[in-house]
DOVOZA-869994 format. One record per residue (C-alpha): x negated, y, z negated. Coordinates in Angstrom, 2 decimals. Example, Ala and Ser with C-alpha at 12.3 -4.5 7.8 and 13.67 -1.06 7.14 Angstrom:
% residues 2
<<-12.30; -4.50; -7.80>>
<<-13.67; -1.06; -7.14>>
***
This chain:
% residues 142
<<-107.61; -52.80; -104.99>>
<<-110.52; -52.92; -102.34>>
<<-109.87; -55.49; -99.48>>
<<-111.84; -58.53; -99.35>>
<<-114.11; -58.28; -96.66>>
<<-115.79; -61.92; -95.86>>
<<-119.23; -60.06; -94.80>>
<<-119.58; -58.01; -98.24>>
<<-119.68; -60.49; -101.59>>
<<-119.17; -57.77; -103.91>>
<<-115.38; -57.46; -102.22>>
<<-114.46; -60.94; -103.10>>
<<-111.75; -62.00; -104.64>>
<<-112.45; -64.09; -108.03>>
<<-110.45; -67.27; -109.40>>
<<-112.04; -68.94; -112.32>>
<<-110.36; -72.28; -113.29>>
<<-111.15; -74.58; -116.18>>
<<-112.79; -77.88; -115.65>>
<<-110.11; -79.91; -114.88>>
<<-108.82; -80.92; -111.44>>
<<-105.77; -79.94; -111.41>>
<<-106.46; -76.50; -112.24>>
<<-109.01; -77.18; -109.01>>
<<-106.20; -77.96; -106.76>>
<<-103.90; -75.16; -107.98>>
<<-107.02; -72.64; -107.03>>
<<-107.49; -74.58; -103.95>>
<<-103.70; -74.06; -102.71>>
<<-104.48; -69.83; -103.48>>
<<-106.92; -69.75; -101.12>>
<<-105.23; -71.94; -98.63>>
<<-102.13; -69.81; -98.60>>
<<-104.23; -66.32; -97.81>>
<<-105.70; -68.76; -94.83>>
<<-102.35; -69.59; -93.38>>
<<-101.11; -66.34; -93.81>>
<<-104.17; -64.84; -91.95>>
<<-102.99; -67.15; -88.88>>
<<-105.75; -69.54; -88.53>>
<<-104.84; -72.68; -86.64>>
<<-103.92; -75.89; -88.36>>
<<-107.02; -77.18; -87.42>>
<<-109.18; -74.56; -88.95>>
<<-106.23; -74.73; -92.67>>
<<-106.87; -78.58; -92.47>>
<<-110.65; -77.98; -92.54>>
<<-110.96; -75.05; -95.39>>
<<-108.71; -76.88; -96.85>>
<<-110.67; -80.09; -97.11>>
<<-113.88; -78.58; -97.86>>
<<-112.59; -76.43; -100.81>>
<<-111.48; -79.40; -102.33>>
<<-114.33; -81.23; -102.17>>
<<-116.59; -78.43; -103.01>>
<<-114.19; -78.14; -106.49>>
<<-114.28; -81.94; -107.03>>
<<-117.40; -81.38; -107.00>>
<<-118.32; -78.55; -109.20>>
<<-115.80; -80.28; -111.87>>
<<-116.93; -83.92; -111.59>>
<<-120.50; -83.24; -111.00>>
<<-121.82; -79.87; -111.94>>
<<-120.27; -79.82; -114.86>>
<<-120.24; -83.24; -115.50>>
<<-116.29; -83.50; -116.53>>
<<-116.63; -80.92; -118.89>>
<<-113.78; -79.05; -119.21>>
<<-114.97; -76.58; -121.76>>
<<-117.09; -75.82; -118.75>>
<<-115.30; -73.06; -115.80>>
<<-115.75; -73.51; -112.02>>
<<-115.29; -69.64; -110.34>>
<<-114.34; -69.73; -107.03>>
<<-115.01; -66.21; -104.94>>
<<-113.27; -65.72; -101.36>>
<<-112.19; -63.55; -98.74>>
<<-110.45; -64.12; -96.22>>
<<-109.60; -62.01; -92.28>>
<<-108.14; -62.65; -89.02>>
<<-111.67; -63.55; -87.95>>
<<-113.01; -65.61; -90.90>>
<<-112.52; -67.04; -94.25>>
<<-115.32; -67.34; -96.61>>
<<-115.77; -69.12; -100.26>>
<<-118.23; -69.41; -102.67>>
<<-117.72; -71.89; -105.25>>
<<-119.77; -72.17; -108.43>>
<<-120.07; -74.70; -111.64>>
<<-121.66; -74.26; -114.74>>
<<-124.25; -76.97; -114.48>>
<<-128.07; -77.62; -114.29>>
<<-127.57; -77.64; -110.27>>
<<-128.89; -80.49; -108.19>>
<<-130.89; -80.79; -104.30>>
<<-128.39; -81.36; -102.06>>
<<-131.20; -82.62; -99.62>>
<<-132.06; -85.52; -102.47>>
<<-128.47; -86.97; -102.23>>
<<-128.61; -90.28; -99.90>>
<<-127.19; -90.35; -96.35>>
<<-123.48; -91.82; -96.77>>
<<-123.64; -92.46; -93.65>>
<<-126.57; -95.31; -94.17>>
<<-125.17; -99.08; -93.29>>
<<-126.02; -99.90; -97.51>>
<<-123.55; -96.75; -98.68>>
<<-120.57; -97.16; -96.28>>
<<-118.77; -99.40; -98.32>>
<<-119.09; -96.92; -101.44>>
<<-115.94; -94.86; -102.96>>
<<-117.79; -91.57; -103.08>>
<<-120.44; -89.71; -101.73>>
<<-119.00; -88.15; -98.69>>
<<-118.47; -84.54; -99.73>>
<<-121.21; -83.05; -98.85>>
<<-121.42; -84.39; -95.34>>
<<-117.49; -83.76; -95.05>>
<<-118.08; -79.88; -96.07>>
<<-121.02; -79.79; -93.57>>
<<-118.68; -81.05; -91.13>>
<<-115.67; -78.79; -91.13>>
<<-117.21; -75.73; -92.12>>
<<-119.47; -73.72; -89.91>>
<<-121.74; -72.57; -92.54>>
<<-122.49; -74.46; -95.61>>
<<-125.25; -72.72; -97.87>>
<<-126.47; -74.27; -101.39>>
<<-127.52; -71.14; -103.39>>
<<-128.56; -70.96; -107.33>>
<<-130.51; -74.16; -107.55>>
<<-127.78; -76.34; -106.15>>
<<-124.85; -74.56; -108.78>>
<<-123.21; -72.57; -106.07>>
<<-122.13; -73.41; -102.37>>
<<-121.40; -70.86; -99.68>>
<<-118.66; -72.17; -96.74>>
<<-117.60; -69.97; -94.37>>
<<-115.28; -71.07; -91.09>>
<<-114.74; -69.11; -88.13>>
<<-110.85; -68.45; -86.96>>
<<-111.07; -69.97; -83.61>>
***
């Protein structure tokens, strides 16, 4: 098997998952796992962590609307130096620039919302490719 190389897509390693959340977590832990073992702080496990959960969350909840006839694929690879994931639904896609600022005085008090702005956060490249259906993250090993 050819190594997963962060820079080079086509070496990625693939996990699709059906469209429940469970399934989303189980993936989620995978990934995590190849992240601790590649010695990135707890800092940097704590953010990946995070973000691939919320990027799951929502692919299931949102891009595929609940659906779980519908699969979510997740794609990673992970080095010393970086980890990166690409997580994709099977929905219509949305603008992520269209979704309101949870950060507004009006949408502070709301349950949900936060995802995006958490996975800009702890990430250090977030990228929304194929009309909103797919989200590159990648974080740095500091």
């Amino acid at each position: 098997m050819t190594h997963a190389d962060p820079d080079n897509e086509a070496t990625y390693k693939v996990v699709s998952v059906p469209g429940d959340l469970h399934s989303g977590r189980a993936a989620a832990d995978t990934v995590v796992d190849e992240v601790e073992q590649a010695r990135f702080g707890v800092d940097a496990v704590f953010a990946i962590k995070l973000a691939l959960e919320e990027a799951i969350t929502n692919a299931i909840r949102h891009g595929n609307g609940g659906d779980r006839s519908k699969q979510v694929t997740i794609r990673y690879a992970v080095s010393p130096e970086r980890c990166a994931i690409i997580v994709r639904d099977q929905g219509q896609g949305f603008n992520p620039d269209a979704v309101p600022d949870c950060t507004n005085a009006e949408r502070l008090s709301l349950p949900y919302g936060r995802g995006i702005m958490l996975m800009r956060t702890y990430m250090d490249e977030v990228t929304y490719r194929e009309a909103g259906t797919e989200i590159y993250m990648m974080r740095r090993n500091n």
